[in-house]
Structure formats: structure tokens, C-alpha cells
C-alpha positions as semicolon CSV with decimal commas, in nm:
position;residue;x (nm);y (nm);z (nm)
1;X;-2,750;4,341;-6,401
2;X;-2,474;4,495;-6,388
3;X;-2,230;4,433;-6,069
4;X;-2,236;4,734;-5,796
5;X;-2,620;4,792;-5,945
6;X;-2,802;4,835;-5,629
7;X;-3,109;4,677;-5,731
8;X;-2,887;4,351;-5,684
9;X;-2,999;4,138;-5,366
10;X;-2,727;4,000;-5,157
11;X;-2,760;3,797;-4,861
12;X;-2,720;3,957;-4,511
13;X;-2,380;3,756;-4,433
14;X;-2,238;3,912;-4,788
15;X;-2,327;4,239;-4,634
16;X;-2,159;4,202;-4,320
17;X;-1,887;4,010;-4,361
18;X;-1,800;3,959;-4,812
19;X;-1,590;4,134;-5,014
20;X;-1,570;4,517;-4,977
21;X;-1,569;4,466;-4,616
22;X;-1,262;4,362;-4,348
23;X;-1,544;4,179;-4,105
24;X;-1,483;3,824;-4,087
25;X;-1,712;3,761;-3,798
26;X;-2,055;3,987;-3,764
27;X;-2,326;3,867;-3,441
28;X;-2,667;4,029;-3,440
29;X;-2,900;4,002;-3,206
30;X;-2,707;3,705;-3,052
31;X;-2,911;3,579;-2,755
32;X;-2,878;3,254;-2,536
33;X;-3,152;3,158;-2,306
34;X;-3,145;2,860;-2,037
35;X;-3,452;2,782;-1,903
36;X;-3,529;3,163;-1,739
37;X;-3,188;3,287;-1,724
38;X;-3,037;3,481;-2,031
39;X;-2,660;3,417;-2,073
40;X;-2,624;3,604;-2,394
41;X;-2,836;3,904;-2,470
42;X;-2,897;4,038;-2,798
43;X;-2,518;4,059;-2,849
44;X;-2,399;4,242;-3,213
45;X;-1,992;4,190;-3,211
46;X;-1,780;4,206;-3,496
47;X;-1,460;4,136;-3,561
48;X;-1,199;4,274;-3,873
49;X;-0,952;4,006;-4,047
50;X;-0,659;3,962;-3,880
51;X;-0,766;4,128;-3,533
52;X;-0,677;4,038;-3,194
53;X;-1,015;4,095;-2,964
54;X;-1,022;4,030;-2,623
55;X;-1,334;3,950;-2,377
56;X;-1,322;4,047;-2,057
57;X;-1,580;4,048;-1,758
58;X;-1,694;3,941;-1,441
59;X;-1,781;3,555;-1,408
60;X;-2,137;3,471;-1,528
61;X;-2,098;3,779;-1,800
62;X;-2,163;3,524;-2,118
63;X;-1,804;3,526;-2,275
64;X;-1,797;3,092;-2,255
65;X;-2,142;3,072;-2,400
66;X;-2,073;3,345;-2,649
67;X;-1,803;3,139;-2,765
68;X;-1,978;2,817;-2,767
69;X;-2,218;2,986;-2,992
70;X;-1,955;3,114;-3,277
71;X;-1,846;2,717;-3,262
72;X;-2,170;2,600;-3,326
73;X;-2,137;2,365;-2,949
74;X;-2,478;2,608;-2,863
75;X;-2,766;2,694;-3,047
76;X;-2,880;3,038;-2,997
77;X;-3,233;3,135;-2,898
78;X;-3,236;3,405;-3,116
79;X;-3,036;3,603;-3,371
80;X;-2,769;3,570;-3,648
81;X;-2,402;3,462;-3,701
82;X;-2,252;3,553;-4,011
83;X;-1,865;3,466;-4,114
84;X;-1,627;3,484;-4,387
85;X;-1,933;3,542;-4,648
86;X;-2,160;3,308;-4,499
87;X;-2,452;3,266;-4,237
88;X;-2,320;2,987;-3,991
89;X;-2,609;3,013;-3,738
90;X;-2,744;2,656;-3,802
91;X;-2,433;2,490;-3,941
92;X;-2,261;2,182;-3,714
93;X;-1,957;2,267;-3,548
94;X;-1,738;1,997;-3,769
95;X;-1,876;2,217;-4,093
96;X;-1,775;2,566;-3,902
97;X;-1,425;2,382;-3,856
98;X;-1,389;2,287;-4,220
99;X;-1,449;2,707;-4,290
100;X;-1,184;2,817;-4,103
101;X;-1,295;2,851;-3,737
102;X;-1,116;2,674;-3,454
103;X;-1,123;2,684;-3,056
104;X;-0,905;2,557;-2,795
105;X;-1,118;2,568;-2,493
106;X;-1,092;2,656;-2,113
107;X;-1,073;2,264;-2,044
108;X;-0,804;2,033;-2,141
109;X;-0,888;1,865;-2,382
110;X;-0,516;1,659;-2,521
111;X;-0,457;1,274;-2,542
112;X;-0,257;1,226;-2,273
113;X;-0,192;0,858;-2,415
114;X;-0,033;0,994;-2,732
115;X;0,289;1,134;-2,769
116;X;0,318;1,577;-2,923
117;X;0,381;1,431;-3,235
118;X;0,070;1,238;-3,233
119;X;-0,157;1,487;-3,101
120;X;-0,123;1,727;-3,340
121;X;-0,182;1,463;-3,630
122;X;-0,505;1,467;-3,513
123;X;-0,620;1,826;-3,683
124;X;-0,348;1,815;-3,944
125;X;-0,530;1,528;-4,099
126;X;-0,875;1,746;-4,157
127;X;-0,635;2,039;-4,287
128;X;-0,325;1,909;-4,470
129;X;-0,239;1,667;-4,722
130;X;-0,058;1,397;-4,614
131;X;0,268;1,419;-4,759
132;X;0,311;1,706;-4,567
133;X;0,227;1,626;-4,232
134;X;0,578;1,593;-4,116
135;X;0,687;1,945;-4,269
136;X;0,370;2,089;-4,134
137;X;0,388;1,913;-3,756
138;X;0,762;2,010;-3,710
139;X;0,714;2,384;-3,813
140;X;0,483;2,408;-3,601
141;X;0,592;2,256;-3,299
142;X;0,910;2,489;-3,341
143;X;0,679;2,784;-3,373
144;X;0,534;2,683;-3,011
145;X;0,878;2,590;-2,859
146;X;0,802;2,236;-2,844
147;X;1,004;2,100;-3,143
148;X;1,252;1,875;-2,881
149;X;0,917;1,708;-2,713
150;X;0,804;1,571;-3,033
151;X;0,816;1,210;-2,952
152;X;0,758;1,252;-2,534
153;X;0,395;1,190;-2,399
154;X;0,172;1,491;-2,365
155;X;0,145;1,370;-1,984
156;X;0,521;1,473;-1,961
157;X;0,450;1,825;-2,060
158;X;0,468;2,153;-1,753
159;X;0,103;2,297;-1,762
160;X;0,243;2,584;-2,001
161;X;0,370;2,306;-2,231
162;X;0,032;2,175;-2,293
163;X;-0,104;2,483;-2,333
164;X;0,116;2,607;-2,636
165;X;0,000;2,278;-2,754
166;X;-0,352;2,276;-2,716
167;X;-0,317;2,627;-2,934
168;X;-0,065;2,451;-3,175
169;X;-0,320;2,187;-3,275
170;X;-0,577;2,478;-3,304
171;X;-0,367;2,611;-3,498
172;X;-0,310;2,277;-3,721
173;X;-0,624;2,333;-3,814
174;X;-0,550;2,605;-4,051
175;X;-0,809;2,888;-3,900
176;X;-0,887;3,230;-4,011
177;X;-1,067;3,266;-3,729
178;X;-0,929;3,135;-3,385
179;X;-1,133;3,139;-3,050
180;X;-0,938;3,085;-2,695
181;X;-1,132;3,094;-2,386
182;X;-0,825;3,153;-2,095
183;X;-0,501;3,024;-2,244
184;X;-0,290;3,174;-1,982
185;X;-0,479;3,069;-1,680
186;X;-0,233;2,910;-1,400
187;X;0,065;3,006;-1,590
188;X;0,356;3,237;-1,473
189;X;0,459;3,581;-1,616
190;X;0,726;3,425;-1,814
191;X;0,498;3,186;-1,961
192;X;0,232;3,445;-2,005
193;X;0,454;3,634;-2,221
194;X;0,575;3,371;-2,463
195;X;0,210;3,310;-2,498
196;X;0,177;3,682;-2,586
197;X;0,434;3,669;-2,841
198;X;0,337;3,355;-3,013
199;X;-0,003;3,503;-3,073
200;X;0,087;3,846;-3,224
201;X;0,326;3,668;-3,459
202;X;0,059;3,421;-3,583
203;X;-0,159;3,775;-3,601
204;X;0,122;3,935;-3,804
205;X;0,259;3,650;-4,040
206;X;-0,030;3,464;-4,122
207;X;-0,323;3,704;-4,058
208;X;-0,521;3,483;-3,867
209;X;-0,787;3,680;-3,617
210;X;-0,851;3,582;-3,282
211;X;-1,096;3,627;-2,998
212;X;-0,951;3,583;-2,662
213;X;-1,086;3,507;-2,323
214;X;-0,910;3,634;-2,051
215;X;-0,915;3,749;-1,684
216;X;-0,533;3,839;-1,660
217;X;-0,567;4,217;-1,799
218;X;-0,191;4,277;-1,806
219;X;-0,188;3,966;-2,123
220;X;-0,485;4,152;-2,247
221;X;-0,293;4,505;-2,248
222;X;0,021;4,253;-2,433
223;X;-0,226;4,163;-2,724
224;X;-0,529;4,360;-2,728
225;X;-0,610;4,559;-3,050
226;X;-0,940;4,600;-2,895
227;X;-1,142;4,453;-2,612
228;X;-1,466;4,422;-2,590
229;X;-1,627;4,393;-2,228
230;X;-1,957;4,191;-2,131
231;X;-2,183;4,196;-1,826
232;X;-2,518;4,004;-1,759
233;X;-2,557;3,876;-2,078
234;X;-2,458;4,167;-2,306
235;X;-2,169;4,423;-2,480
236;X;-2,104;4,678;-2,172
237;X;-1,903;4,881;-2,406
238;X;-1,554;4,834;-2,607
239;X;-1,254;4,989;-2,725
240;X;-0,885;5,002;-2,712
241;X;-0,726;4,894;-2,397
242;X;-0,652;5,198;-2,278
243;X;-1,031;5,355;-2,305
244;X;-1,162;5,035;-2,171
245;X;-0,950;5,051;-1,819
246;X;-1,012;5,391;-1,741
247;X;-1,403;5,343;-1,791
248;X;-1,488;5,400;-1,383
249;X;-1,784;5,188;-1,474
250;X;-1,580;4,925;-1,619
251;X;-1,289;4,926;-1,313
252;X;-1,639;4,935;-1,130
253;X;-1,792;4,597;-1,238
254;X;-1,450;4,441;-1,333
255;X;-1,174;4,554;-1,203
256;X;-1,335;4,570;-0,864
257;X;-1,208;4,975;-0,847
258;X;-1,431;5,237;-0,671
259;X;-1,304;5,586;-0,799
């Protein structure tokens, strides 16, 4: 058969997300039950290589679970994942790491025993060779402004410190795809917008896509290319930044606006 004959078969993640097509991340039908309660409904999200998508909503919306589900920490109930070419619904989290998908989540989660250096060894050695850890370590800890801590204790680090770390070693990891559930929470507007800046050049230079987390909707208008917002479970609507905040439904539920 000739390729392009449509009497081809091709899976449903080659559809959604292989060649001819700018999706690297397709959900369908995405659903997360606990016991009675439904945390993510039927949720179809997708997301084009090298995009910047934010999730916003009210607590209790589904954007931590939904997240836990693209990293493979949750099994869904129901429905599909599909990245990069591939379905990923029922692969272990470790295997969705080793195709390009990487998190830093809402909780700490550094060695506060080991020095900068040392804690982002610990994701260069599943993505690099060796002989170039050092190269690899010290460009990126000048990327993230952290290049003169290299050898001081990750306990020694300000709160927005550790943070450009935590995303640093995310980033060690080599992703295509890179998932961050509130990296700006409890840091100041300064802070916020180095953060801002750091992301959009990884975006740019090395075409990495990202879904973001966030409650702080001024970072979101910094970084957004579009945000998508969530309530009870499921996709409330989406668009640009702009069409999102002057939804009345959406300052309604969110923003905690009355018109």
C-alpha cells in the first residue's frame, strides 16, 4: 500500500498526535473517579509542540489530578492519553519519563542533604551521557541563575531559589513535554517574573511545551499562549488570555467577579 492510501490503519495516538500533526499531547474522554466523587470528567485537552498552556480554576476543579494522570502517578477510570505518537494510558510513570515527559510538582520534592550540584545529577544521569554532566549541570544552572550556588546545600537556597531548581532538574531531564503544578506560589513579583522569563525562553530556544498550574493570573497573562479553564471535574471553556478573563462566567466561578 501505498503511503497516504487511506485504506491504511493507523493507531488512534498516530492520529492525534504523529506526523502531519503539531499535537504532542491529545486526552479523550479523560475521567478520574474516587470512590463517588469524579475529579476529572471526560476531559479532551490537547496541546501543540512547543506551547505554553495554562490551567486555571477554583480549588477542587481537577487540574492536580489531571496532571497526575498525564504522569502516569493516577490511573484513569476511563478514557485515553495519547503523546508524541504513542498511547501512554497504561505506561509507568518512569517509562513516560524516558519519552520525554517531566513534572515538578506543587510539593517540594529536593534533597535538602545534597548540595545544587548534586541534585541535579540526579535526572542528568537518566538523560545525559556522562562525560557531559558537568557541561550539561553548569549550563543549566546559569540558565536558572543559580550557577554561583553550585556547591552550597539546597537547604541554603531563598524559597525562589529552590524553585528555579526544582524546574532546572525538570528540565535535566530533557522533556518535550513539561508539567508544573504552581511554580510561583509564595514567591514575590520580582521572582514571579524571572520565573516568567525563564520559561518563555526554554519555550522559544528549545521548543519544549509546557502545561502550567497556576492561581496567580497576572504570571498566567506573562506566559499564556492559551489557557484552558476547569471546574467540577471538566474543560469550562479555553482560549487566549484575553477571551478567557472577560468570560463573566469565568470572572464568575474564578475570579470571584459579579458583572
Amino acid at each position: 500500500m501505498a503511503v497516504g492510501d487511506p485504506t491504511v490503519r493507523t493507531t488512534p495516538a498516530v492520529n492525534e498526535t504523529g506526523e502531519g500533526t503539531s499535537t504532542i499531547l491529545q486526552t479523550r474522554d479523560l475521567r478520574k473517579e474516587f470512590g463517588g466523587l469524579t475529579a476529572t470528567d471526560d476531559v479532551d485537552l490537547a496541546v501543540e509542540e512547543s506551547e505554553l498552556r495554562c490551567l486555571i480554576g477554583p480549588n477542587g476543579a481537577g487540574k492536580s489530578t489531571f496532571l497526575n494522570l498525564i504522569t502516569g502517578r493516577l490511573e484513569p477510570t476511563a478514557g485515553s492519553i495519547y503523546y508524541d505518537r504513542f498511547d501512554i494510558t497504561g505506561l509507568p510513570s518512569h517509562e513516560r519519563v524516558d519519552r520525554g515527559i517531566s513534572m515538578k510538582f506543587q510539593v517540594p520534592s529536593l534533597y535538602e542533604e545534597f548540595t545544587v550540584r548534586q541534585n541535579l545529577r540526579i535526572p542528568l544521569q537518566r538523560a545525559v551521557e556522562s562525560d557531559v554532566f558537568e557541561a550539561r549541570t553548569r549550563e543549566l544552572l546559569d540558565q536558572f541563575d543559580l550557577l554561583t550556588e553550585i556547591d552550597e546545600p539546597a537547604t541554603s537556597l531563598s524559597h525562589g531559589q529552590q524553585q528555579r531548581l526544582e524546574i532546572a532538574m525538570a528540565m535535566g531531564l530533557e522533556p518535550k513535554l513539561m508539567l508544573l503544578d504552581e511554580p510561583v506560589a509564595g514567591l514575590s513579583v520580582e521572582e514571579t517574573a524571572e520565573i516568567a522569563d525563564i520559561l518563555q525562553t526554554i519555550q522559544a530556544k528549545e521548543g519544549v511545551a509546557f502545561i502550567v498550574i497556576e492561581h496567580d493570573i497576572d504570571f498566567v497573562e506573562m506566559i499564556a499562549d492559551r489557557v484552558t479553564v476547569l471546574d467540577q471535574g471538566g474543560i469550562f471553556t479555553e482560549g487566549t488570555i484575553e477571551e478567557v478573563t472577560s468570560n463573566p462566567d469565568v470572572k464568575r466561578i474564578y475570579l470571584g467577579e459579579d458583572d
